[in-house]
N, C-alpha and C positions, 0 to 999 in steps of 0.2 A: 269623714276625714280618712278613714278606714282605705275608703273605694279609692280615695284620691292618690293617697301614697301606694294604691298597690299600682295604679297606673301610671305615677312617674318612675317607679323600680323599673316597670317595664318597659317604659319607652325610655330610659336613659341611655341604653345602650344605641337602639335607634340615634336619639340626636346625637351622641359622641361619635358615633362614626360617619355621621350628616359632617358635622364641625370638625373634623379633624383627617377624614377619609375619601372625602369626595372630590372626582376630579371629571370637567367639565373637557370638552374641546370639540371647537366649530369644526366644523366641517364645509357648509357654505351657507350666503345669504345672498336672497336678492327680491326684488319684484319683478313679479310675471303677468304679463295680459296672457290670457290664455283663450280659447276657442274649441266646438265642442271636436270639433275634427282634430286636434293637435293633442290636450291632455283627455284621453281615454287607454286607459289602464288594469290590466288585471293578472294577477298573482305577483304582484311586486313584495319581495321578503327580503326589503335592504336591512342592513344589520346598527342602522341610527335611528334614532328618534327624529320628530321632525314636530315642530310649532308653525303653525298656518294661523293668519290673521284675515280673514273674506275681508278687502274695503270693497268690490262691489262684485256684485253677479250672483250666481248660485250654481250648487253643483252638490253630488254626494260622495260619497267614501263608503266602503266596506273595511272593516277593521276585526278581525279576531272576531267572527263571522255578527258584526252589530252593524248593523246603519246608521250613519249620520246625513244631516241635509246641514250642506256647508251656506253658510248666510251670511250674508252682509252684518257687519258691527261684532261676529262672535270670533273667538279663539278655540283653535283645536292643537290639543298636545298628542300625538300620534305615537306610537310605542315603536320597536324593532318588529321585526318580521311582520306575520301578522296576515299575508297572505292577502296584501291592500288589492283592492278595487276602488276606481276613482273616476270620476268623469267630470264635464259640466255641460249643463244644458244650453248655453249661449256663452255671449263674452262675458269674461270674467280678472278680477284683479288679486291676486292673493300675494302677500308678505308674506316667504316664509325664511326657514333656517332649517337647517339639519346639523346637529350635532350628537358627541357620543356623551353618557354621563354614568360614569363607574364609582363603584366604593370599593376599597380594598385593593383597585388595579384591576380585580374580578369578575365585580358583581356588579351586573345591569340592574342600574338606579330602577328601570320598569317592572324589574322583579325582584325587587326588595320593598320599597315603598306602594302602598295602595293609592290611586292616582282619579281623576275625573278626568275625561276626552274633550269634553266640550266645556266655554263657558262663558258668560259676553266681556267685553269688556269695559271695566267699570266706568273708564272714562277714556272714550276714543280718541281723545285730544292729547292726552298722556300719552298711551298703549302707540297713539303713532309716532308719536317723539320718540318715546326712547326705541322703538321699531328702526327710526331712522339713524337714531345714534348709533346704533346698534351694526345696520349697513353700511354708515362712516368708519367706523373707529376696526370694524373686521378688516377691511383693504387696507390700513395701516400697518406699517413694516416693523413703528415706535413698541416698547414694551407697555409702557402704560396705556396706549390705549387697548391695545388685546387684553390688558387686566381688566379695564372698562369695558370692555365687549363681553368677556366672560361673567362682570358681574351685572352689565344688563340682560344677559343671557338669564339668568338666575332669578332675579327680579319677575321676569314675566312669565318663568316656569313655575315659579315657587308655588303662587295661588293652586293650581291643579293637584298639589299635593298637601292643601291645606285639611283637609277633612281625612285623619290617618285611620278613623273607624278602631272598632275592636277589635277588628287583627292584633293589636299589638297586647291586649289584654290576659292573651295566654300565652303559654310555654312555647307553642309552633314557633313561633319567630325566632328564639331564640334557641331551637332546634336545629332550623334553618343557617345559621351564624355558625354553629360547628362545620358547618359545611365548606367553610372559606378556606379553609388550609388545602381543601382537595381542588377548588377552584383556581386558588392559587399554583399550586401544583401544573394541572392543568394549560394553564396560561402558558407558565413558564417553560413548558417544553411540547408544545405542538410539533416538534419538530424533531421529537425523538418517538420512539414506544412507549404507549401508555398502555396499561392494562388494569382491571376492573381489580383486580387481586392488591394493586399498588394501591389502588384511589381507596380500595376498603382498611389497608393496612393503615396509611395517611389515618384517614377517620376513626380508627380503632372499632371497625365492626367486620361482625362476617358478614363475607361476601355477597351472597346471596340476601339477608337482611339491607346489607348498605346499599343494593343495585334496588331493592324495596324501595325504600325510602328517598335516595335522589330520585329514583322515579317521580315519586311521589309529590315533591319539592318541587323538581325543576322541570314537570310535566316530559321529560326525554331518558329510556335510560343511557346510564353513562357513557358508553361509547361510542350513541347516536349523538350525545352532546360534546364530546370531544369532536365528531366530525363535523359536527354545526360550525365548532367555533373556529375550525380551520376554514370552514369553508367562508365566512364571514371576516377571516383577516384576508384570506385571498381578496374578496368582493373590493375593500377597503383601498387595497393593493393595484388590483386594476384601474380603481377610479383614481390614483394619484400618482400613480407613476407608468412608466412603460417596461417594468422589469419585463426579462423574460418566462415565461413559461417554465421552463426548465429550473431556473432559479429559484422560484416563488414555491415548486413541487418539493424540492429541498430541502426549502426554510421551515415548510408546511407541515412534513410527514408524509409527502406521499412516493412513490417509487418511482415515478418520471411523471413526464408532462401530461402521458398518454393515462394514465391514471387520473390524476389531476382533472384533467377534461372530462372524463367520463364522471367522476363523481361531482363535478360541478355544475354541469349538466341537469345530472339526477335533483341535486339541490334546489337551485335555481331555474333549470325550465331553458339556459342558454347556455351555451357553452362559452369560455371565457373569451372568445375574440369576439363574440357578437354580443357579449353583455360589456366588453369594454368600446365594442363602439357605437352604441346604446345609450353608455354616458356622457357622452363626447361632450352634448349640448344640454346645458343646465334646466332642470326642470324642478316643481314644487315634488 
């Protein structure tokens, strides 16, 4: 009884912030026939998550450097970044979605909850239903069905995050939870000066310690992850609107356009006019 109560102390904060913190938002959905001459890909580090459903053919992914072999009847839950590699050996059909899933406004759902990539599905007569509901109710303009989108969305991600492990049995988790104020932080002004000094003062730790330990957490230290995550709203940015250059460098933090491009560049592998006309046409 002992074991059990120390393990719901510990995950309670986990699901209170699941239930009362988490916010979900499509980005897009469709079906794609695919071919092996059209989808081949590598070092793709878009900044959403993305659910693949194989109904036919086969093909692989490289993910946060693991292989998978994508197959017919399985589901795969895909993380951000991630450095993907992707192909397929002949024709192929995949169902998929890309969306973003934060807690706090902050914190990527992929790096707070421990997660499984692959997995079948239990019952493909279902998994395509509500798949298909799923591609109706998104092109709708109605509020209830985007509610219904967003909680089909949820419905077929949730399993992947059924098995939470002992992660959550020690203190590290909730080590990691102090960290939300700097994240926050963070967020909320990409578009001013941040410095390592502020995000330690935020956290109440010295400097040198506090740039330790976000290390340590969020595998970047802090001001390589301040420039991540601008460069990941820019990414965002390109793919849904035609702001300008200029604008976007602004909004961003960065000192002009000419800035802007060069560090986007470095991130991404394209510079921003050739990775937005890149997305032009929809892919898994």
């Amino acid at each position: 009884m002992a074991g059990d109560g120390l393990y719901m102390y510990n995950t309670w904060p986990v699901m209170e912030a699941l239930s009362t913190h988490l916010e979900v938002r499509m980005l897009e959905s469709r079906i794609s026939n695919l071919t092996a001459d059209y989808w081949r890909r590598s070092g793709d580090n878009q900044p959403y998550g993305r659910l693949y459903y194989v109904k036919e053919g086969q093909g692989t992914l490289l993910s946060h450097d693991r292989e998978y072999t994508l197959r017919p009847g399985l589901m795969y839950l895909i993380p951000p970044r991630g450095n993907l590699t992707y192909s397929c050996s002949g024709n192929m059909q995949i169902w998929w979605m890309h969306f973003t899933a934060t807690l706090f406004g902050c914190v990527d759902l992929f790096d707070y909850l421990p997660y499984r990539i692959e997995r079948a599905a239990e019952d493909r007569r279902m998994t395509e239903g509500q798949m298909l509901r799923l591609l109706q109710t998104r092109r709708s303009m109605l509020a209830a069905d985007q509610l219904e989108a967003t909680g089909v969305l949820l419905q077929l991600v949730a399993p992947f995050f059924r098995e939470l492990g002992d992660e959550f049995r020690d203190d590290a988790h909730e080590d990691k939870r102090r960290f939300i104020p700097v994240l926050k932080h963070i967020d909320e002004n990409l578009g001013r000066t941040i410095s390592v000094a502020d995000l330690a003062r935020i956290a109440n730790y010295e400097k040198s310690h506090f740039s330790t330990l976000f290390s340590d957490f969020f595998g970047l230290p802090p001001m390589k992850y301040v420039n991540r995550r601008r460069i990941e709203r820019v990414q965002l940015e390109l793919q849904r609107s035609d702001e300008k250059l200029e604008t976007l460098a602004q909004e961003y933090g960065f000192h002009d356009a000419f800035h802007l491009s060069r560090t986007f560049k470095r991130h991404t592998g394209l510079s921003p006019r050739e990775f937005r006309k890149s997305h032009k046409t929809s892919e898994p």
